[in-house]
Backbone bond lengths (Angstrom), bond angles and torsions (degrees), N, CA, C in turn:
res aa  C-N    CA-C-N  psi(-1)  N-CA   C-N-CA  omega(-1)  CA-C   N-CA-C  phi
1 X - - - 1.432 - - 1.520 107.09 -
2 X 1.409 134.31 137.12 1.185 140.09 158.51 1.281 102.99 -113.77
3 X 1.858 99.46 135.11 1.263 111.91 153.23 1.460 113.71 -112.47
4 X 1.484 111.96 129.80 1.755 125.66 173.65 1.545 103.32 -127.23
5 X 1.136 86.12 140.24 1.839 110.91 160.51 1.963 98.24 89.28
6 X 1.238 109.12 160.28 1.301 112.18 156.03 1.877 89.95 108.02
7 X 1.503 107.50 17.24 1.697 107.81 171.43 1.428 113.85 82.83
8 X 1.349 115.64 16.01 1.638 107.07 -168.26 1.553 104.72 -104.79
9 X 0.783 132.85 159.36 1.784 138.49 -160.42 1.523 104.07 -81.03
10 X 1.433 136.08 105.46 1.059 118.78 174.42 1.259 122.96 -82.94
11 X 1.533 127.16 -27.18 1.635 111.18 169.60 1.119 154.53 -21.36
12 X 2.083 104.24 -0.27 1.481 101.10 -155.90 2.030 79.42 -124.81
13 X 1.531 85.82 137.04 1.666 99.41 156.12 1.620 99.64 -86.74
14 X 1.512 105.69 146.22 1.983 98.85 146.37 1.074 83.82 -130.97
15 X 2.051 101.28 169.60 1.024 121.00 176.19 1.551 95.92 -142.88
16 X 1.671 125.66 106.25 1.023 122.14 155.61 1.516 146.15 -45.40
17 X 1.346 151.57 113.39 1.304 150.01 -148.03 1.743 97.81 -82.78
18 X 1.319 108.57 -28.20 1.741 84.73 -161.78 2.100 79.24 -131.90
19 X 1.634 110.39 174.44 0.770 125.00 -167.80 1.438 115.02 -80.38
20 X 1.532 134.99 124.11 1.658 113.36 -136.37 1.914 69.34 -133.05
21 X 1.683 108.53 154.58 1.380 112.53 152.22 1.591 108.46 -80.34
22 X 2.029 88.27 142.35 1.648 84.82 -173.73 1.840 123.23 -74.21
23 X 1.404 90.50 -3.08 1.639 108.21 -169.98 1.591 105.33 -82.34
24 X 1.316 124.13 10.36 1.179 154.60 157.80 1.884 101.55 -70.92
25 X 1.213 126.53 -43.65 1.245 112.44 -153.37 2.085 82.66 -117.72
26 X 1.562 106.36 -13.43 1.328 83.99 167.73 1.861 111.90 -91.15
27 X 1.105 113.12 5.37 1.126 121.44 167.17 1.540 103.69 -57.93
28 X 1.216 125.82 -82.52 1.362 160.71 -166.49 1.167 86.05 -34.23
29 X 1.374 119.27 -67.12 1.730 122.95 178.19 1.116 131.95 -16.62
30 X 1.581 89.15 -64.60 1.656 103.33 -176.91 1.518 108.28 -76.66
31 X 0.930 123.68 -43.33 2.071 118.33 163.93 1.242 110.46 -41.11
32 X 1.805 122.43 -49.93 1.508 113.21 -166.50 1.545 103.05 -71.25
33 X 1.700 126.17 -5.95 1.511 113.23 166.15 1.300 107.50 -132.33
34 X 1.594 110.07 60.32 1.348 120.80 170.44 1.209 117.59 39.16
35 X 1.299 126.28 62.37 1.459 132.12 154.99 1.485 106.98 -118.36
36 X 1.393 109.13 109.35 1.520 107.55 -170.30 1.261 109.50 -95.16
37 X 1.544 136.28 114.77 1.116 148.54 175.10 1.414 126.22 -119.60
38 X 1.149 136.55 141.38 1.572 116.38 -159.36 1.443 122.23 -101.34
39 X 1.795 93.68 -5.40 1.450 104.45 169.52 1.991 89.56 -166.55
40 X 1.276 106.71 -169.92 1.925 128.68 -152.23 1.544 74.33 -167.35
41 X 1.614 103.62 133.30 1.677 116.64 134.01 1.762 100.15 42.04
42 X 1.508 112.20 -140.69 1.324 117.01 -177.13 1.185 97.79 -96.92
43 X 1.120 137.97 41.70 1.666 123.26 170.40 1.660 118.28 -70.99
44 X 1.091 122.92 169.53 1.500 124.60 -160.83 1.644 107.08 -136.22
45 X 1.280 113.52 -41.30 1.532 131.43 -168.60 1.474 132.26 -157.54
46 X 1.170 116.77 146.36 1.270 104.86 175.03 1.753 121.29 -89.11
47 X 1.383 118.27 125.82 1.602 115.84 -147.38 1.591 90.95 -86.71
48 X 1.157 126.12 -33.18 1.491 105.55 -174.43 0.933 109.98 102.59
49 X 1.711 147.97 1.99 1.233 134.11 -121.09 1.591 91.40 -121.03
50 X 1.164 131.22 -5.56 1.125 135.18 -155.83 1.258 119.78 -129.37
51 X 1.562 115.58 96.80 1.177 116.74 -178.91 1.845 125.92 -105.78
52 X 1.417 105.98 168.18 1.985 87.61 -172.59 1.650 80.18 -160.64
């Protein structure tokens, strides 16, 4: 998955170790533009992965 545009730092690869739901990082999404939801789909957590 790539995320571009929207101010977030692209320099960084990750590479997750174990098999993550991706509705996990659309979670994250909607927090980084203030849509507060307490879960997406099967999501579990917010990964953090996304910085700006």
């Amino acid at each position: 998955m790539i995320v571009a545009g929207g101010g977030y730092k692209h320099q960084t690869h990750t590479v997750l170790e174990k098999p993550t739901p991706l509705c996990n990082l659309y979670l994250e999404l909607l927090h980084k533009h203030n849509i507060d939801l307490g879960s997406f789909g099967s999501s579990q957590k917010n990964m953090n992965l996304l910085n700006s």
